[in-house]
Every structure is written in C-alpha cells, then in structure tokens.
C-alpha positions as CSV (number, residue, x, y, z in Angstrom):
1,X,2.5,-87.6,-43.9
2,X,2.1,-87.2,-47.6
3,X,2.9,-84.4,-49.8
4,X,2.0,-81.1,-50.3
5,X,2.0,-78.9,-53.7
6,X,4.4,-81.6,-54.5
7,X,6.9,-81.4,-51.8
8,X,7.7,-84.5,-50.1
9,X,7.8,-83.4,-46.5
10,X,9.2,-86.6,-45.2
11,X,12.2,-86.4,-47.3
12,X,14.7,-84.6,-44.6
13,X,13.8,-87.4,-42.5
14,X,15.5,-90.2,-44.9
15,X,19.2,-90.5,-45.2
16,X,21.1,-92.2,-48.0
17,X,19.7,-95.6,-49.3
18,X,16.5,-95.2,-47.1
19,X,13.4,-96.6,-48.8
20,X,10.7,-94.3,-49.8
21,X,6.7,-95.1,-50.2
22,X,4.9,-94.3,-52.9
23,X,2.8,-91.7,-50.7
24,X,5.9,-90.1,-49.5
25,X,5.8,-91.7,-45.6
26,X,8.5,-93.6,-44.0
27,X,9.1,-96.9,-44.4
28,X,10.1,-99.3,-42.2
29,X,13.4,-97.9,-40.3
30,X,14.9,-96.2,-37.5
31,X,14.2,-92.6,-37.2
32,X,17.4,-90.7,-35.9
33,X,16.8,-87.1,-33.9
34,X,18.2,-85.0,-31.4
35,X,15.9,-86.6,-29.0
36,X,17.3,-89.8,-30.0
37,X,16.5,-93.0,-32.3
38,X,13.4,-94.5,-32.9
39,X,12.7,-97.9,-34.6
40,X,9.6,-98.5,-36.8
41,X,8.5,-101.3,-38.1
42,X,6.0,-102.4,-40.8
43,X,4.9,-98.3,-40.2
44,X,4.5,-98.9,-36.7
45,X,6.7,-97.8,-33.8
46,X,7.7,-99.9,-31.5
47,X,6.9,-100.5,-27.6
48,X,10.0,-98.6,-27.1
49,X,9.9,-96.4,-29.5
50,X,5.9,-95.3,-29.0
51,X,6.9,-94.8,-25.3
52,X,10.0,-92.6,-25.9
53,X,8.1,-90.4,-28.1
54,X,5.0,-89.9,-26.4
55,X,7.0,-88.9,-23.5
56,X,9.0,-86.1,-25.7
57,X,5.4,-85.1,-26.1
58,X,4.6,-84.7,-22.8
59,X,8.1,-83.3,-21.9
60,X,7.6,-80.5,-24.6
61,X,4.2,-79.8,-23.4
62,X,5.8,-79.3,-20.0
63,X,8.4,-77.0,-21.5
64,X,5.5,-74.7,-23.0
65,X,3.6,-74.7,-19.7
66,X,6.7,-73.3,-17.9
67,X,7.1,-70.8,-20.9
68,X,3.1,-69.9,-20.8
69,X,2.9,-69.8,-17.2
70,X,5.9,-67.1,-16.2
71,X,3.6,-64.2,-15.6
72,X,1.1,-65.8,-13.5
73,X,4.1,-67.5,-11.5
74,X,5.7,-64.3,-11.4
75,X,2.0,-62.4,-9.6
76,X,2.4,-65.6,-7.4
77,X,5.3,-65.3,-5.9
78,X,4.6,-61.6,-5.1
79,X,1.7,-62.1,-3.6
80,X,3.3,-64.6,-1.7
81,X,5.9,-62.5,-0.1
82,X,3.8,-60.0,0.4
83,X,1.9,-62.2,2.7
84,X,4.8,-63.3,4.6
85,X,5.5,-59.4,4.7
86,X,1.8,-59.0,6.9
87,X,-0.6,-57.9,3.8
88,X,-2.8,-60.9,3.9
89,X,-6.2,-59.0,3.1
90,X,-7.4,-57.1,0.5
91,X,-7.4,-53.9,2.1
92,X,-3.7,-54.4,3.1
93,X,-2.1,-52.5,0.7
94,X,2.4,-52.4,0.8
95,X,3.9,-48.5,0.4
96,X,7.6,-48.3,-0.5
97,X,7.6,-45.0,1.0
98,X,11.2,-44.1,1.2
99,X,11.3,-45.6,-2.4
100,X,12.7,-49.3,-3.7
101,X,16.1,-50.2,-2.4
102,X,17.6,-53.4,-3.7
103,X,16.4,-54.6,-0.3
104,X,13.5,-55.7,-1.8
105,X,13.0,-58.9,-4.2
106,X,10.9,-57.8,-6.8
107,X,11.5,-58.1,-10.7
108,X,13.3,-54.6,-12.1
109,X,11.7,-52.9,-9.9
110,X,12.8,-48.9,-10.2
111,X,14.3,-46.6,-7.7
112,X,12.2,-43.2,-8.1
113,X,9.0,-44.3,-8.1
114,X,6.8,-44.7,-4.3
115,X,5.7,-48.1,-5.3
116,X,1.8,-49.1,-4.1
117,X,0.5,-53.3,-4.2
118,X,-1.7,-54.8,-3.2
119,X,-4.4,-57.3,-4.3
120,X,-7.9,-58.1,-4.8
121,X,-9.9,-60.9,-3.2
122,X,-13.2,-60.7,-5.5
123,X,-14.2,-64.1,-5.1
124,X,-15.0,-63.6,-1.1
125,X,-15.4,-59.7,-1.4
126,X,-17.4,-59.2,-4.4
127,X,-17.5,-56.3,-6.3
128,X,-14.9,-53.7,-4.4
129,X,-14.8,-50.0,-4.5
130,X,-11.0,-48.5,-5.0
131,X,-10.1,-44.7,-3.8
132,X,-7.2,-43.7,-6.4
133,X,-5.3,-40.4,-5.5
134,X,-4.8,-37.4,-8.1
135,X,-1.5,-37.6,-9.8
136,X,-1.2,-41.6,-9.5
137,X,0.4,-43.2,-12.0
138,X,-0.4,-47.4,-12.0
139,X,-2.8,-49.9,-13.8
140,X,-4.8,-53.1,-12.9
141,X,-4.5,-56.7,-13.9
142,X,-5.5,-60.1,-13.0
143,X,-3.2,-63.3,-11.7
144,X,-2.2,-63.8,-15.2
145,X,-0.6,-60.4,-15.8
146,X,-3.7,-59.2,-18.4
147,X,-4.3,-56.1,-18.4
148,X,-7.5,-54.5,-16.9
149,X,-7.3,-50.8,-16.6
150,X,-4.6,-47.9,-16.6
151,X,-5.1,-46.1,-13.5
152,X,-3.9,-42.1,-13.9
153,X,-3.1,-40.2,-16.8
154,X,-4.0,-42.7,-19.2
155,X,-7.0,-44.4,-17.4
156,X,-10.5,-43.3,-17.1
157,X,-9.6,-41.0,-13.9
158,X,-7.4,-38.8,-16.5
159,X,-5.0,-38.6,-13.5
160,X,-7.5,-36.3,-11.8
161,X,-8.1,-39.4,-9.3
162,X,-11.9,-41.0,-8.1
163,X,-13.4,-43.9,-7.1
164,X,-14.2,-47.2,-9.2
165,X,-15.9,-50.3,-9.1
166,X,-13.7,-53.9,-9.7
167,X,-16.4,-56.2,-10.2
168,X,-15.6,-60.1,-10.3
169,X,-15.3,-62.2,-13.6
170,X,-19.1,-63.3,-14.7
171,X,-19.8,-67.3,-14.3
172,X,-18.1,-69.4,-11.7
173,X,-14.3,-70.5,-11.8
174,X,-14.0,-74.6,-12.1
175,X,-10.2,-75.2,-10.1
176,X,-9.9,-78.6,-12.1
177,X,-8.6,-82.0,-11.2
178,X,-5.4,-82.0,-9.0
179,X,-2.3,-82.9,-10.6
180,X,-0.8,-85.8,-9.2
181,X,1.8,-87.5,-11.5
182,X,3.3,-91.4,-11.5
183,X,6.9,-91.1,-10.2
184,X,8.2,-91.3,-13.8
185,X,6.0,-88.6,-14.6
186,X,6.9,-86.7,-12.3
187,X,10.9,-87.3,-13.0
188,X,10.1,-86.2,-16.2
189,X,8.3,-83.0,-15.4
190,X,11.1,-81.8,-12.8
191,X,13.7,-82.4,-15.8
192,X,11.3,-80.3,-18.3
193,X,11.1,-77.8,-15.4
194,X,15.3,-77.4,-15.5
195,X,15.1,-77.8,-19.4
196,X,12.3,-75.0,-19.2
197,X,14.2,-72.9,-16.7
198,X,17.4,-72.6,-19.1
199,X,15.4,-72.1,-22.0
200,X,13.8,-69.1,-20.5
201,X,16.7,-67.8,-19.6
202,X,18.5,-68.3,-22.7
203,X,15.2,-66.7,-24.5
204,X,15.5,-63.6,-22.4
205,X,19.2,-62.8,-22.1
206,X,20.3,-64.0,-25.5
207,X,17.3,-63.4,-28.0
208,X,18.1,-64.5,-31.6
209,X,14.6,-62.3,-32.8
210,X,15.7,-59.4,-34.6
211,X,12.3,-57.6,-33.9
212,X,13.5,-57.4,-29.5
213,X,16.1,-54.8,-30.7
214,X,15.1,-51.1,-30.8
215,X,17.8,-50.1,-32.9
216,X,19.3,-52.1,-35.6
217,X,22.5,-51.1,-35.3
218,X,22.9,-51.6,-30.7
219,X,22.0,-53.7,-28.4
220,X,19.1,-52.0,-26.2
221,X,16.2,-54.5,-26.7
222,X,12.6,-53.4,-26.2
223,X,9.1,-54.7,-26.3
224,X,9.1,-53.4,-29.7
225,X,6.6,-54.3,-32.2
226,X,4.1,-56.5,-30.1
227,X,1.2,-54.8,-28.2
228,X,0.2,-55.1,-24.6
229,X,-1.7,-58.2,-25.4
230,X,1.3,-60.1,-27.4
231,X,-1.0,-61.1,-29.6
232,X,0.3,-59.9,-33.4
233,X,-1.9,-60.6,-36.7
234,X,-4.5,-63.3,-34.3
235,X,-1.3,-65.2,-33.1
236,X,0.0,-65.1,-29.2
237,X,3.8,-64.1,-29.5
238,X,4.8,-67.1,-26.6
239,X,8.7,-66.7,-26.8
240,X,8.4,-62.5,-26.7
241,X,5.9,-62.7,-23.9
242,X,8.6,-65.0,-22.0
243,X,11.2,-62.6,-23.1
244,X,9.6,-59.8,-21.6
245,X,8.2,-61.3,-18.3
246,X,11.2,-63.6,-17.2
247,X,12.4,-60.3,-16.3
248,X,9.5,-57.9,-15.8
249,X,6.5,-57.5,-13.7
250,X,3.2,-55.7,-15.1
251,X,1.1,-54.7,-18.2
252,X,-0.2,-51.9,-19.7
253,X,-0.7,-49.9,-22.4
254,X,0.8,-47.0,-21.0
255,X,3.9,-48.9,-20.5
256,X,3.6,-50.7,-24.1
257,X,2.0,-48.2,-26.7
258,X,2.9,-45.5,-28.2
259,X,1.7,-42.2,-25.8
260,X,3.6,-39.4,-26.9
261,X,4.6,-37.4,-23.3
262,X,2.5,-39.8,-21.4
263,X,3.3,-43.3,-19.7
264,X,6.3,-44.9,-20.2
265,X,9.1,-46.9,-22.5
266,X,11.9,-48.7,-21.3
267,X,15.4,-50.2,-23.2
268,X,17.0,-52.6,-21.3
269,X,20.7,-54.3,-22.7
270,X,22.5,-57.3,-21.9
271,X,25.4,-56.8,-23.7
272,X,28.2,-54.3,-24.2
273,X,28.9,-52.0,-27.3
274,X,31.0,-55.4,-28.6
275,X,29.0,-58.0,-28.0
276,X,29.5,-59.3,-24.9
277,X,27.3,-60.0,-21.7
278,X,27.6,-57.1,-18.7
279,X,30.5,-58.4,-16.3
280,X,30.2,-57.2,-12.9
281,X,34.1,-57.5,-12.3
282,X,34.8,-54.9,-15.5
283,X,34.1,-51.1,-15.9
284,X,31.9,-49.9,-18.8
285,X,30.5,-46.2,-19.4
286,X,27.2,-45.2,-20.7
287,X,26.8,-42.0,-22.6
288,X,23.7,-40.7,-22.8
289,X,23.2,-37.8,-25.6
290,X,21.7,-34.2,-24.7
291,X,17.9,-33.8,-24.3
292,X,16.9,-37.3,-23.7
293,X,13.5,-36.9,-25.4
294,X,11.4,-37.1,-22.1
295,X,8.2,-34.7,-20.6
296,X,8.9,-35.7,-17.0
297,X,12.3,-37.1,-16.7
298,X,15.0,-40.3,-17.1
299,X,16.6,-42.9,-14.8
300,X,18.9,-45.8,-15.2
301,X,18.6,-48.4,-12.9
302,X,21.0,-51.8,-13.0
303,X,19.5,-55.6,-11.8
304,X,21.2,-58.6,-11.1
305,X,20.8,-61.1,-14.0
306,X,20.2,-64.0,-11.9
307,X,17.2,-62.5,-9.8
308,X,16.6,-59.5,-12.3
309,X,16.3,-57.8,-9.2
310,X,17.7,-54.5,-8.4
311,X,21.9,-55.7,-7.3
312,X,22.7,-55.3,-4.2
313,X,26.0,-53.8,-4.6
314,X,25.9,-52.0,-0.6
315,X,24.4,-48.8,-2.2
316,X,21.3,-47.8,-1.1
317,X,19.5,-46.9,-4.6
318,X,21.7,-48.6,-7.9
319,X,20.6,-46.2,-10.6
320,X,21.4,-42.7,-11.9
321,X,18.8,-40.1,-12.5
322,X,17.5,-37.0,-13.2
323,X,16.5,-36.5,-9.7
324,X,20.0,-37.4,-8.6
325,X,21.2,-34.5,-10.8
326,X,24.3,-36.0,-12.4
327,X,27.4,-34.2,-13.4
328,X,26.5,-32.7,-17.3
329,X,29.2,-32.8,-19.7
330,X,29.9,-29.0,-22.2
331,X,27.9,-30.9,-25.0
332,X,24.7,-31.6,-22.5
333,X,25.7,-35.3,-22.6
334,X,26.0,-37.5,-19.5
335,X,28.4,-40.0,-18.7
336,X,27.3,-42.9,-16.6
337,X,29.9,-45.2,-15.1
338,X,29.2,-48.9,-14.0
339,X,32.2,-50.7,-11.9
340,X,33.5,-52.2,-9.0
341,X,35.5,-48.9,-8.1
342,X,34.1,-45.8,-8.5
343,X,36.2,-43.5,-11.3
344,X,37.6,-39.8,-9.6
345,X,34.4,-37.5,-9.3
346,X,31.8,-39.2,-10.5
347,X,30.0,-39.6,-7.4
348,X,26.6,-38.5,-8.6
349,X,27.3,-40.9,-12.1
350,X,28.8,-43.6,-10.9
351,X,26.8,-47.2,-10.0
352,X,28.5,-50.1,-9.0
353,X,28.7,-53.3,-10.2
354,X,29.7,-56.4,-8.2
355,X,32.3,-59.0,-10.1
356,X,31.2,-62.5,-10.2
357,X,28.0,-61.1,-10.8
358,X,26.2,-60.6,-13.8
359,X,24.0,-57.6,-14.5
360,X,21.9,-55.0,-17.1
361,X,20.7,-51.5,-17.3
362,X,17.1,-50.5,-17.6
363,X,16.5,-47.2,-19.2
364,X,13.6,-45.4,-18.3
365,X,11.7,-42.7,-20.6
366,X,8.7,-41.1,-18.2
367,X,6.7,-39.1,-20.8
368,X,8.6,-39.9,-23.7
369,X,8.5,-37.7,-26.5
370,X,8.2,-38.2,-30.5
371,X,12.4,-38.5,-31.0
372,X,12.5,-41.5,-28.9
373,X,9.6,-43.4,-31.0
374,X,10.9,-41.8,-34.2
375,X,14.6,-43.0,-33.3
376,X,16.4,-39.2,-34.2
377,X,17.1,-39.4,-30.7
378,X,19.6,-43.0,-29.9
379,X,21.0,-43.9,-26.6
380,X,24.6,-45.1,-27.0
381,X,25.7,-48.7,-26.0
382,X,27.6,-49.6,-22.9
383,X,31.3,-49.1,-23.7
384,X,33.7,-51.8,-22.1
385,X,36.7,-49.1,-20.7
C-alpha cells in the first residue's frame, strides 16, 4: 500500500508490537476487522483468508447493487401491479379518478391530486405520439427513474397542453448474460439482499447527513442540496438517491429545483420535536404558521413507514388540506392532530394514526413561494402531546 505525502496508510491496520516493512505494508500477520480475521503469510493471504475476502467483495458489491437499483425496482414493481390491475398495453393508461385512497400501494402517493400512469413500450411501438391535456401537471422518465421531460407548467407545452413525440433510445439494447449463481453464491447474495434491505432502511429513516435536513435547527428532511440528477460537483450522490427513492416515486425538476410559484417541494419528518421516531399508538400536533408560502395550495398527507404507503388507518383520505378547509386558529395558524383518537372538534384537522404502527408526514408546497426557499417562513416540528 505504501505511503503517501508521508503518511503511512497501513498504520491503523497494525496493533501493538506488529512488525512494520520498510515500504509501509503489512507484514506477515493476521488482519483483524469487523468482517472478521484474516491470516497472511509471507505477504500472502491465505486459501482461507483470499476466499473470505474476496467474498466480502462480492457481498459489498451486492449491497451497492441493491442501493443503486431502488428506483428502477421501485418503476418495476409498479408496472407490475398495474398489469395485474388490466393495463397491459401502452395505450392502457390507470386514472385515480375519485383521487388516491390508501387503498392503493404505491410509494407516498398524495391524496389531492387525480393521479394518471401509464407506460411506454418503444421497443415494439416505436416512436409514440402522446395527447397531454391543458392544465396537467406530470413529467416523463425511463425504467430507471431519469428524468425525460416535465409535462405542464414547466415542460415545453407551458401547461397550455399538445401533442409530442417519445422516440426510442438510439442503438440497440444488449439484455446481457443471465445471472445464474453457485448455491454459495447465491446464499451469499440473499444475505447481502437482507443486509442491503436494513441498510436502506436505516439510510432513509435515520440519515446521519446533515445536508437531508431543511432546517438546521428541526427535523423535516428534504432533497436539499442535490439536483434532479444527484449528481453534485461530477460525483453521483448513491446514499441520497437511496434516501430519497426508498420512499419516493418520480423525478423532475419541477419537483427538485427551485421554481418560485411553480412545481412543487416537499418536507417529509421521521421524528418528533424531541427526537424520537413517529409512534402510531401516541398523539402529536403539528402547527403549521399563517400564510404557508404557496401560489396554489398545501396538504399533509401521513404513510406507513414499513410500505411508505399512504396508512390505512379506515379513513378514506389520511391527510389534511387546503381543500379540506381545516379549522384556522385567531393568529391564521393551523393545528393538525395525528392519533389513535380523534381530540374534541377537530374533525376537519384531525388524521389518525394506528399504534403498532410506524408512520411520517409529507408536507406538500404546490407553487411554493420565495419564503419557503429563503426559510423566513419554518414549518414547526411534530409535538409529542
């Protein structure tokens, strides 16, 4: 290994009384990790040794596959259910008419907005013309969540509607050898796959980056300071794309940039005022300050941490909205309530929360305005009552 600008990189490796080469490499030992002990000898590792470690290689290769692949698994799985739903062509396209109840499986999904999908078969259609209404607000992207085209307000149709062409990717697609693994490969993938599963959850719900929280001093986490591509300075931002899509669905700059009173922003929080992850057997309120800095309007809509699903907590729509018109306070403020019970009047401001079940908010800004992205304008933190 060496040294560089003098610095013997080896030297964290050696404990107490552990030779040392001239060049700074390890002599002959037994390397002691996490992983577990490896023996070396005359600078070589041995049978065992070469074996163990090459397989941590391919076990943490595994892990970053599960980590890298979360959006296109995610576009999967819809597309999957919405075949088993009856859209099985391309011109088979799902409308949530009546709106998104909790009914429906689909990650943080909100509760105000008539929801449209469908998908694209361009290598047996070919190039494919698409109708978009006026007023529709929606985007385009291929199997691995990358964003194509905003379609509305922000896309080329400046939300006056049209047609466009989706033409198909230039060249031909090569599918690759299939995948099929030695039983002790495959033992070791499954176990990288559990190891993978825990580590995405522990990267979305308990995030150590500073950078995922919108304000410093609360815990509503954000996108923040990544752009719709997550690459930042030429380097792909792995662990915030997985923090973002373990629980989301879709890309776009009109969800991700900064479009004063167009598009949309979203704070989502795990954790109470103190600290603590959201229990679905304790009450918490949620005040929201006057003039939430929006151009069209606000909603708060609550998933279940395990799916990230809306929770189906046997009410039809789990949020609390504009469009709902909840109670106002004398200051302008508005008190939401999350709880197994509902507190005396709050009918219009009250979701409910199921115990033994986990869950988290999702703030929604639809035309956000300059005090949100300057901060003069901060939601509160859920307060444990």
């Amino acid at each position: 290994m060496g040294t560089a600008h003098g610095v013997d990189l080896c030297g964290p490796l050696l404990a107490a009384g552990q030779p040392r080469h001239r060049h700074g490499w390890i002599g002959t030992e037994v390397v002691r990790t996490r992983f577990g002990d490896f023996a070396f000898q005359n600078g070589y590792p041995t049978p065992d040794a070469a074996d163990a470690l090459l397989g941590q290689i391919a076990f943490n290769r595994a892990i970053e596959v599960y980590l890298t692949q979360i959006p296109a698994v995610a576009v999967i799985e819809q597309r999957r259910g919405m075949r088993e739903f009856g859209a099985r062509r391309a011109n088979q396209v799902i409308i949530w008419e009546t709106l998104m109840d909790a009914q429906t499986l689909l990650l943080t999904a909100n509760t105000e907005t008539v929801y449209s999908l469908g998908f694209l078969d361009l290598k047996t259609d070919g190039p494919t013309v698409i109708e978009v209404p006026p007023k529709l607000l929606g985007l385009a992207m291929d199997t691995l969540q990358r964003y194509l085209v905003d379609i509305g307000p922000l896309g080329p149709d400046k939300g006056q509607g049209g047609a466009g062409t989706v033409l198909p990717a230039g060249g031909r697609y090569r599918e690759g050898q299939a995948l099929r693994p030695d039983p002790a490969a495959r033992a070791r993938l499954a176990e990288a796959t559990r190891a993978a599963a825990a580590i995405a959850r522990a990267n979305c719900f308990a995030s150590n980056d500073p950078a995922t929280f919108y304000y410093p001093d609360r815990h509503w986490q954000a996108i923040s300071d990544v752009p719709y591509t997550f690459v930042r300075d030429g380097v792909f931002q792995l662990a915030r794309r997985a923090f973002v899509y373990y629980m989301g669905l879709g890309n776009s700059p009109a969800m991700m940039a900064k479009n004063v009173g167009a598009g949309s922003q979203y704070l989502w929080t795990y954790k109470d005022a103190d600290g603590n992850f959201l229990d679905g057997a304790e009450n918490y309120r949620l005040r929201v300050p006057a003039e939430v800095p929006i151009n069209n309007f606000w909603s708060v809509v609550i998933y279940d941490a395990l799916g990230r699903s809306e929770l189906q907590n046997g009410q039809p729509l789990p949020s609390v909205s504009q469009y709902g018109e909840p109670k106002v306070n004398a200051d302008g403020s508005v008190a939401i309530f999350f709880g197994p019970e509902m507190p005396q009047g709050q009918e219009r401001n009250w979701i409910r929360t199921v115990p033994g079940r986990g869950w988290f908010p999702i703030f929604r800004f639809y035309g956000p305005l300059e005090p949100f992205f300057d901060k003069s304008w901060k939601l509160d933190d859920v307060e444990k009552l």
